[in-house]
N, C-alpha and C positions, 0 to 999 in steps of 0.2 A: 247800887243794889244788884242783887241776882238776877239772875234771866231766866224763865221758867222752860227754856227751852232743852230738849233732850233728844240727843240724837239715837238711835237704835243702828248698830252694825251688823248685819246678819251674813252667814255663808252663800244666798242665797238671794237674789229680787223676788219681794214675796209679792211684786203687783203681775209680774209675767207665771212664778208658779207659787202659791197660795199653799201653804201648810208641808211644803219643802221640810224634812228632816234632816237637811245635811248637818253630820256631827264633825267639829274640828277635833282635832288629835294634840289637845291641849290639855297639859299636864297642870290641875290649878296649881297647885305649889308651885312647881316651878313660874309659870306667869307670876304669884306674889312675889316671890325671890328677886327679878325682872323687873316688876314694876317698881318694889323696894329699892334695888339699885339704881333705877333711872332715874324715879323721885324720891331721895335718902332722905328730904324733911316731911316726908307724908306717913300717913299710919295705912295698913290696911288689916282688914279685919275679914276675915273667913267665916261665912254661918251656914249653917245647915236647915233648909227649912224641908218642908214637904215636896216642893220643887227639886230637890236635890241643893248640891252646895254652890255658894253666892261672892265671891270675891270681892269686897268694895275700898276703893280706892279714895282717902281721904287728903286732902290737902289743905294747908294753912292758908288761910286770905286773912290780910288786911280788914276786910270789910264783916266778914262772916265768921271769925274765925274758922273751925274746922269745916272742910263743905265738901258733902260728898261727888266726888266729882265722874266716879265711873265704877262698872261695877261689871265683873262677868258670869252669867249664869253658867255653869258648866253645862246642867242634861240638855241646853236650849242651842250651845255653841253663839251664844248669845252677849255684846256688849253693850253697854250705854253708856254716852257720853255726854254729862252736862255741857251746854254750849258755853257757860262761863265758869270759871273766867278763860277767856276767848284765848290766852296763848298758851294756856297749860291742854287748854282742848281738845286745840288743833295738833297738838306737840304728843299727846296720848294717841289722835285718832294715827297721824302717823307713823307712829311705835308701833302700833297694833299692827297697821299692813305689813309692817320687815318681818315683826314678830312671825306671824304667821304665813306657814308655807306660803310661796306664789301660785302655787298648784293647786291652791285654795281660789275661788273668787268672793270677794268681798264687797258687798251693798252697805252705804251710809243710807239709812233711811230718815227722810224729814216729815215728822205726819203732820206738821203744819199746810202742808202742799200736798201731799200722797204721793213724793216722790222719792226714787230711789236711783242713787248715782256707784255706779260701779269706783269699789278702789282698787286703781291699777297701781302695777309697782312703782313707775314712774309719779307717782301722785306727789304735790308740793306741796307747802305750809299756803302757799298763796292759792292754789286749786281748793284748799279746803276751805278758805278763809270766804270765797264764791261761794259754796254749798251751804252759808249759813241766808236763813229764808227772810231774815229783816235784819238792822243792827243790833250788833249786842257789844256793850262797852266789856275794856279788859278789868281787871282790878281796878 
């Protein structure tokens, strides 16, 4: 079964400055276009709320059929990352650090803990795979 856990990646450690507005210089379309090539069996779907526009990234499982597994708020410069299933995760939260300038700094935030680990460019499937805060099974 799914993992209720969710990661949040922000430009920004919101435990050192709290209500940070740093905005990424990300183009949604193009991230969908990107995200569409890297996972060619996933759907994503684009909505407009009051928030501004929302990118979400769905992927086929075995278990769940379609499962929403990540989403990015554009006016927030804001990601989330479902923790499961654990390899398609980890395989987004890394796509996301190349994706985005280095020039950028990037926080994986865990609110299960209140903690927030900077992602450096150097960062590996197996450094991410440490950042999840209990077990979570893959598919």
């Amino acid at each position: 079964m799914s993992s209720e856990l969710v990661f949040t990646i922000l430009p920004f450690d919101p435990w050192v400055t709290p209500g940070n507005e740093v905005r990424l210089p990300i183009d949604l379309d193009d991230f969908a276009r990107q995200l569409q090539a890297k996972w060619p069996g996933s759907e994503i779907k684009i909505h407009r709320s009051e928030e501004g526009r929302i990118a979400r990234l769905y992927v086929p499982t075995r278990t769940q059929g379609k499962w929403n597994i990540a989403g990015f708020e554009e006016d927030y410069s804001q990601l989330y990352v479902s923790g499961w299933p654990k390899s398609t995760a980890k395989e987004i939260i890394l796509w996301y650090r190349h994706y985005v300038p280095i020039c950028y700094r990037l926080f994986l935030v865990t609110p299960e803990n209140d903690h927030a680990v900077e992602l450096t460019e150097n960062i590996t499937l197996d450094d991410i795979e440490e950042m999840y805060p209990y077990p979570v099974s893959d598919e």
